[in-house]
N, C-alpha and C positions, 0 to 999 in steps of 0.2 A: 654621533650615533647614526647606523645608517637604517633607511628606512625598508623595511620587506619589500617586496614586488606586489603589487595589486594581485589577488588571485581572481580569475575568471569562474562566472559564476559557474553551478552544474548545464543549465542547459546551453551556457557558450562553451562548458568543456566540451559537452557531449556533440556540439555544430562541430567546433573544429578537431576533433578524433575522428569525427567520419566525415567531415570536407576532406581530410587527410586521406583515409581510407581511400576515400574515391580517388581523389587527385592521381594516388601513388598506378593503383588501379586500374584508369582510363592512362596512364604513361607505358605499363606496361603492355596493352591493347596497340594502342600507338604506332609502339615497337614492331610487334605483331599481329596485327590485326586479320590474322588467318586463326590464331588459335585462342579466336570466340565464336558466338554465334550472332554479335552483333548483326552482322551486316544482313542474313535474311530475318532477323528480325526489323531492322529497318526498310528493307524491300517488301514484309510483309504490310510494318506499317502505311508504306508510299500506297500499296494498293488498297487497305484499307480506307484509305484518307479520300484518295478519287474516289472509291463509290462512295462515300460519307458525303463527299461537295455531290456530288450528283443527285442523291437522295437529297439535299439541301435544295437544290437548283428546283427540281420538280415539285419544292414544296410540302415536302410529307414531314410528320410531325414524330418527335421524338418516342412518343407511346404509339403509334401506330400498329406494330404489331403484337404490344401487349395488348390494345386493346382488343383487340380483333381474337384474341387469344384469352381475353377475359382473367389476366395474369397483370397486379400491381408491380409497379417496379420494386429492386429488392433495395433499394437506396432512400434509406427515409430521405436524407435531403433534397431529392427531387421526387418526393410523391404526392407533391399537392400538383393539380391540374393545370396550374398556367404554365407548368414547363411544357404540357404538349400542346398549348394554344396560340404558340405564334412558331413558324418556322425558324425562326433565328433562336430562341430560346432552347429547342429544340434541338439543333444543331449545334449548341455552344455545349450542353448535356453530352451529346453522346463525343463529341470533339473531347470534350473532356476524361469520358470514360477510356475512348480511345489513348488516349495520353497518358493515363495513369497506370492502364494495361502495360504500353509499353515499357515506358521507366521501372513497373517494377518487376519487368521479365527482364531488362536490360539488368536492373540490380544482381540477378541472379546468374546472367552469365558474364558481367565482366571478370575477366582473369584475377584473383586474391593470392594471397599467398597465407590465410588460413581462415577459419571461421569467424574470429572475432575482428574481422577486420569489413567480413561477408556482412555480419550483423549492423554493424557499422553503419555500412554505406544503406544494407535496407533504412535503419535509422533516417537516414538522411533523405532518401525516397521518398520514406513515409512523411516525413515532415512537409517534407514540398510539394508532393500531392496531393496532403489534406488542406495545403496551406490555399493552393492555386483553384480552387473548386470555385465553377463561377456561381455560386450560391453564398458564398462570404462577400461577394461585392456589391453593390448598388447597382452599377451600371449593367450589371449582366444578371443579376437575380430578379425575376418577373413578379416575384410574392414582395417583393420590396416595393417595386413600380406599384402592382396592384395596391398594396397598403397605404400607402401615402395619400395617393389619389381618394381612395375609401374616407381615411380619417382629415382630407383638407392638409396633410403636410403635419396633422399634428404627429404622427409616429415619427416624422424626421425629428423636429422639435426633443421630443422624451429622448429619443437615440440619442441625441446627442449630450443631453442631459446627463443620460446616463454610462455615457463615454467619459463624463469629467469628471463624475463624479468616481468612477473606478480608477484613473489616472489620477486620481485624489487616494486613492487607498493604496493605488501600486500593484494593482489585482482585478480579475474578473469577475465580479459577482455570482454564483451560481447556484447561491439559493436568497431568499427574503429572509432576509435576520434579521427583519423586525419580527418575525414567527417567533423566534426561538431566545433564549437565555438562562446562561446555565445556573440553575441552581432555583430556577423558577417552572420551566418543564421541560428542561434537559439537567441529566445527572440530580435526580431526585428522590431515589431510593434512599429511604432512611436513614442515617448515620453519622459518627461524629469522629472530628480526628482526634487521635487520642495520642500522637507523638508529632513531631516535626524536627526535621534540622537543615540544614542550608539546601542537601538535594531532592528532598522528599518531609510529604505529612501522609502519614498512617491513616487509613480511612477504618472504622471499623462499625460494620451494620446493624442496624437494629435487626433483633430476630423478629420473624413474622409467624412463626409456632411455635407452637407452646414449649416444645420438645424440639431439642436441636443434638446432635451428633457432637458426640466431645471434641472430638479433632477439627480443628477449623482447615476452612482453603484462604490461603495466601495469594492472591491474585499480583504479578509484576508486568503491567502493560509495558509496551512501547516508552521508549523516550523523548521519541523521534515526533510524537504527537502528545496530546493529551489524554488521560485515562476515561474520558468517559464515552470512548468509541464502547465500550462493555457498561457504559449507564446509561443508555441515550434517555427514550421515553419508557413510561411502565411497560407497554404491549414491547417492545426490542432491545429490554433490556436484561442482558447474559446474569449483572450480579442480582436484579431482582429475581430472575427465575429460579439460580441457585439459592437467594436466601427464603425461600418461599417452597423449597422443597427440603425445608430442614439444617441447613452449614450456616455452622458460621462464618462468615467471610470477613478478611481484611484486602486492604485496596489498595498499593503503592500510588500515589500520586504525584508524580514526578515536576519538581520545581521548575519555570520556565525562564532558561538561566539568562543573566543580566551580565552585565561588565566585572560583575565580581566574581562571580561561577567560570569564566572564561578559562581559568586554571586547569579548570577538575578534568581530572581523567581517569580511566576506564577501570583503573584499580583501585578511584573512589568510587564510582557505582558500586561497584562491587562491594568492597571495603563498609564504606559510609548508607552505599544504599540497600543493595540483597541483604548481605548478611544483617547489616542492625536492623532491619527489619522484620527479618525471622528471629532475631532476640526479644524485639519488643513483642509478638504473634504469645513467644514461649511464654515468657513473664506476666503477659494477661491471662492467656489461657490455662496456663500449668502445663501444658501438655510438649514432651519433648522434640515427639516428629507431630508434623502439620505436611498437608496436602499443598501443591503449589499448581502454582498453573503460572506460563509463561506464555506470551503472546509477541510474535515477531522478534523484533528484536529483543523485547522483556524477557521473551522463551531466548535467547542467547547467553544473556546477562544470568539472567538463572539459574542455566546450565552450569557456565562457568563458575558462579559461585559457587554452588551444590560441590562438582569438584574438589574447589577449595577447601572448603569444607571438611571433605573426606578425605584430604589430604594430610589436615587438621587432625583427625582420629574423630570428628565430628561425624554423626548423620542425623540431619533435621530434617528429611523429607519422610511419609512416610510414602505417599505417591505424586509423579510430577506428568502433568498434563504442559504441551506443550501444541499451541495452537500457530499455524501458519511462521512456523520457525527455520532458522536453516543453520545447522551446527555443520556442514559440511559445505562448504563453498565451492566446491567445482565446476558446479554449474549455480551460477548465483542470478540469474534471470536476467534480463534486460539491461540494469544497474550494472552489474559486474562485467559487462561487454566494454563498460567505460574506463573503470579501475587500472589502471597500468603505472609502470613507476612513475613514470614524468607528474601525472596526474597526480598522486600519493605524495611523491618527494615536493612538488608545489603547493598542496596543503600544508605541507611538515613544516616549511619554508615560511608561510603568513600568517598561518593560523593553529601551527602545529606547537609551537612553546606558549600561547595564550592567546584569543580572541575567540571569536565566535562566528558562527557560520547562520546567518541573518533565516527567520521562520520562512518569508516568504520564496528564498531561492529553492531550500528545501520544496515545496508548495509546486514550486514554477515546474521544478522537478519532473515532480511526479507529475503531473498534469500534462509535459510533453509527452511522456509514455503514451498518453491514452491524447490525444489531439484534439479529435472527434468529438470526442463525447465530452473533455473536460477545459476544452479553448476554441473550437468554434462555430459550437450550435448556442454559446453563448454570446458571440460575437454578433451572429445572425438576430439571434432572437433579442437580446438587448439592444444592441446598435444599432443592426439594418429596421428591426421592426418594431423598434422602441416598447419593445414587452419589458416585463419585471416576471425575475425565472419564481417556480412555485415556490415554498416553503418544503424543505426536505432537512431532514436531520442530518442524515450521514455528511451531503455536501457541506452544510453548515460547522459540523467537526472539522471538515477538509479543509477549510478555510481558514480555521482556527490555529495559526500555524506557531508550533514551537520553534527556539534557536536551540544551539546544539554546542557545546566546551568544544574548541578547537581540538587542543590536547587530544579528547576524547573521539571525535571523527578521526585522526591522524591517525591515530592507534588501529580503529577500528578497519579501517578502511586498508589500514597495510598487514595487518597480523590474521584478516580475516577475508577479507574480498581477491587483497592480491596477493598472500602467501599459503595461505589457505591452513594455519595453523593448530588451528580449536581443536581438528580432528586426527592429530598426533600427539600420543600420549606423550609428556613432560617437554612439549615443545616451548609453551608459553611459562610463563609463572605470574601470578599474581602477587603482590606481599612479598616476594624469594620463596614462595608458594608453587611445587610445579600442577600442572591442570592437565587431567585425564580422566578424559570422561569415561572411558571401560570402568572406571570405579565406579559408576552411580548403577543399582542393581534394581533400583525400586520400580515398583511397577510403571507402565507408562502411557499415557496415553496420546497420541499424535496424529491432529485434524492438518490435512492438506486440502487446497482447493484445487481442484482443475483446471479454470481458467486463468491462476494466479501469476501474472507475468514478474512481481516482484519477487516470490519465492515460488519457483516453479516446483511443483509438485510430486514431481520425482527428487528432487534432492530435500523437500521436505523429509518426503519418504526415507531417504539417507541416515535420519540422522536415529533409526530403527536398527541400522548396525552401529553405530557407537555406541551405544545403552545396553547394558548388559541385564538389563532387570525385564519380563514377561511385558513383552509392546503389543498394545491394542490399535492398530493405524485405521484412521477411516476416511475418507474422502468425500471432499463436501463438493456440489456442485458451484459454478459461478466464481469469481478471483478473489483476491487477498482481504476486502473486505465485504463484503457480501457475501462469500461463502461465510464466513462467520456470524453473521451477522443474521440470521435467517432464523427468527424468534419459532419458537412451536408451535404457538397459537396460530400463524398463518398458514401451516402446514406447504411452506410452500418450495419449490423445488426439487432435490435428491440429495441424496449420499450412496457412499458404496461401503458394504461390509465386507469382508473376508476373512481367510485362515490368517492365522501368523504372519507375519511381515518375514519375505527372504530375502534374497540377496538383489534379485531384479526386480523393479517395480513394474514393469509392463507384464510380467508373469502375476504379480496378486492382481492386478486391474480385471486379467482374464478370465481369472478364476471367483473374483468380488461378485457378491448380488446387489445389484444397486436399489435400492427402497424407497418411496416417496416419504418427501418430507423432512423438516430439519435434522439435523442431528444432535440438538440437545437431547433430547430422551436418550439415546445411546448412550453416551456422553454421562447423562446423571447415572443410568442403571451400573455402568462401571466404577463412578465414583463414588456412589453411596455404600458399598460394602468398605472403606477404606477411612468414614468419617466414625468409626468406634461406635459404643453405645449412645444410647439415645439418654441425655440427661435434660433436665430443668433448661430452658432457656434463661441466659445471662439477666437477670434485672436492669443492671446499667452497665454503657458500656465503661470500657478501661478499670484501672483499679487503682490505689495508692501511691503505686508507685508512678505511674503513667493516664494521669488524671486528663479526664477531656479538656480541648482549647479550645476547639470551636464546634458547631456543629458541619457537616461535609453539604456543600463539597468541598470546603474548607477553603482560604484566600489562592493557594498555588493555582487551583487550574483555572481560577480568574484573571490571569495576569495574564499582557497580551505582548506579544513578540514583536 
């Protein structure tokens, strides 16, 4: 029997696609090296570099003319003071800045031969410039020196502590989870699950007034994570707010799959997960169509059932809200610069007939996207400065990392990232099922984020011409989760409203009023005309047929990857 090929994880896909990128890149420059701009970009750097050693030589300090100018630097990493109290510290700062200028003006004029290959190589820029920053290292970071000396050496001591102790988990710490545990004050909204089967347990909440709306919301998060990014604490939590303005809500809570789930794929989510989900929704509630809401990829899976559905002669929605989703893959953000056959067919190949694709690579993932922020102000602050990072919920989910059915990535990653399928009527089929979404007519609601580099915001906006049903689009400020995630109570950020969604989305942008403050209010004033008459709230939850097991957040989203 022979054995698959090791498959490399996503972030050594993602190095060597755009080590490739360049390589091929800097061959063709090579070649020709008249049809760039290299080369006065390297004559600009040479003169840059001399006055930089000469302003070294005489001594002047890295903030010099901010200070003089009464102007902080714009670089948190260097805006404590010992970077402008010694000349060499100084110099290593702006040596640095100088360098990372270049590289990533150089990125943008080496010769490519298309966009995705341009992205690539910035990819790979960015990595190495945030990687090379002399503030991740001991010997060249002055707030490391300063600290040390301050605590007697105990900050090396804890650093390193806490260096073995993270090479003990496989991961960066980046928040205090001794703060936090679920089910004690994260995901703590009221409720009990009231189904379960191998992919999913049914959450279903206690109502918090007296009177609640007949038609409930059926919430299907992510599967790629765990569902209580939408239960964190009571103050930021999406399904306390909603059950607290009246719905009743259920909670898909997606199993975090083990060596026996390694099987399931895309047409059991579907199958095993949406649809018997909106069956058990119907058989507690009585009621035929239910509100859905779909969340990233949960908003994909949704979709496509819904489809199904109606493919069926079925329509169970009676409206479907879909948050930070992408049913149009064209421009699939950052991720899908990666996707290509090689990539896809090497999945198909190891983990594509069964295994599993491990929580933490997923995790590693995502976390190179964002560098900075989610690999090495933790290095610094843990390592260099033997700190322990705050207590934060979101991170503490982030860390929480699910695994993924082989089968199920294979699928997903070729019928959607790199074929771009979803958004051709009877292209796909599910069951011998064909899927088109021009059939789904119900009304709709669809939150894109602005800064969202996993689902970039315009092709959120996309997926406004596949839905043939009256679309409400609104735009949240900040990325994939934080714009969602922006409780009302804090009143804090923006959104943008406008007319009707067309055909370009830089055209509704211009003509949208942006408005302070979250967009849950929005958000509910749309869905509450859609949750029917106001009856009795439920006594207990489930019924006869579908009697409670446990109280939520039920065993699934306790399990760890």
């Amino acid at each position: 029997m022979s054995v698959p090929p090791e498959s490399p994880s996503f972030p050594q896909q993602f190095f060597l696609q755009a080590s490739q990128a360049f390589s091929q890149a800097w061959s063709r420059w090579m070649a020709s090296p008249d049809s760039a701009t290299l080369i006065p970009l390297q004559q600009e750097w040479a003169e840059r570099y001399g006055a930089l050693w000469r302003q070294a030589l005489e001594g002047q300090g890295v903030h010099a003319a901010e200070k003089s100018s009464g102007q902080a630097p714009a670089d948190r990493r260097f805006s404590d003071p010992a970077w402008g109290e010694s000349p060499v510290h100084g110099y290593l700062h702006q040596l640095y800045q100088l360098n990372a200028e270049f590289f990533s003006r150089a990125a943008e004029a080496l010769p490519v031969q298309g966009e995705t290959d341009r992205a690539r190589i910035r990819y790979l820029v960015r990595q190495i410039v945030e990687a090379m920053a002399p503030s991740n290292f001991a010997a060249t970071n002055p707030q490391f020196i300063r600290h040390a000396i301050e605590t007697q050496g105990e900050s090396i001591r804890t650093g390193l502590q806490n260096l073995l102790e993270d090479m003990h988990k496989g991961r960066i710490t980046m928040s205090d989870e001794s703060a936090f545990e679920v089910g004690r004050n994260l995901a703590v909204t009221p409720g009990s699950v009231v189904f379960e089967n191998e992919l999913f347990q049914l959450i279903q909440y206690a109502p918090q007034t007296g009177k609640v709306g007949q038609r409930p919301l059926l919430m299907i998060p992510p599967c790629i994570n765990k569902y209580y990014i939408l239960d964190l604490q009571p103050r930021n939590s999406v399904v306390r707010y909603v059950v607290e303005q009246g719905h009743t809500v259920f909670l898909v809570s997606w199993r975090n799959p083990g060596r026996e789930q390694g099987r399931l794929t895309w047409e059991d989510y579907i199958e095993q997960g949406v649809l018997q989900a909106i069956e058990v929704v119907r058989g507690i509630s009585g009621q035929r169509q239910l509100n859905m809401l779909g969340f990233c990829v949960g908003g994909t899976l949704l979709s496509c059932a819904l489809a199904v559905a109606r493919a069926r002669g079925d329509d169970p929605a009676r409206s479907l809200t879909l948050l930070t989703t992408l049913l149009d893959f064209e421009d699939a953000g950052e991720i899908g610069v990666f996707v290509d056959e090689g990539s896809v067919a090497l999945r198909e190949t190891t983990i594509g007939q069964g295994g599993l694709l491990p929580g933490k690579e997923l995790a590693a993932m995502f976390s190179s996207l964002r560098a900075n922020d989610l690999i090495w102000q933790y290095v610094v602050g843990n390592y260099l400065m033997g700190g322990k990072p705050r207590p934060f919920d979101l991170l503490y989910w982030n860390a929480d990392s699910t695994n993924l059915p082989g089968p199920f990535l294979a699928w997903y990653l070729r019928h959607m990232y790199l074929q771009n399928e979803l958004r051709i009527p009877g292209q796909l089929h599910v069951g011998g099922t064909p899927v088109d979404l021009g059939k789904l007519d119900m009304p709709a609601f669809i939150l894109a984020a602005r800064e969202d580099h996993i689902v970039p915001w315009a092709s959120a906006y996309a997926s406004s011409c596949l839905l043939q049903g009256k679309t409400e689009f609104v735009l949240a400020a900040s990325g994939h989760i934080a714009g969602v995630i922006n409780p009302a109570v804090d009143n804090k950020r923006s959104h943008w409203q406008g007319s009707a969604p067309g055909i370009v989305a830089d055209d509704w942008l211009e003509q949208a009023t942006e408005k302070p403050g979250s967009w849950w209010p929005a958000w509910m004033e749309w869905l509450s005309p859609h949750r029917g008459r106001k009856v009795s709230a439920p006594e207990m939850p489930g019924n006869e047929q579908y009697p409670v097991i446990e109280a939520a957040p039920g065993r699934y989203v306790k399990e760890k990857a």
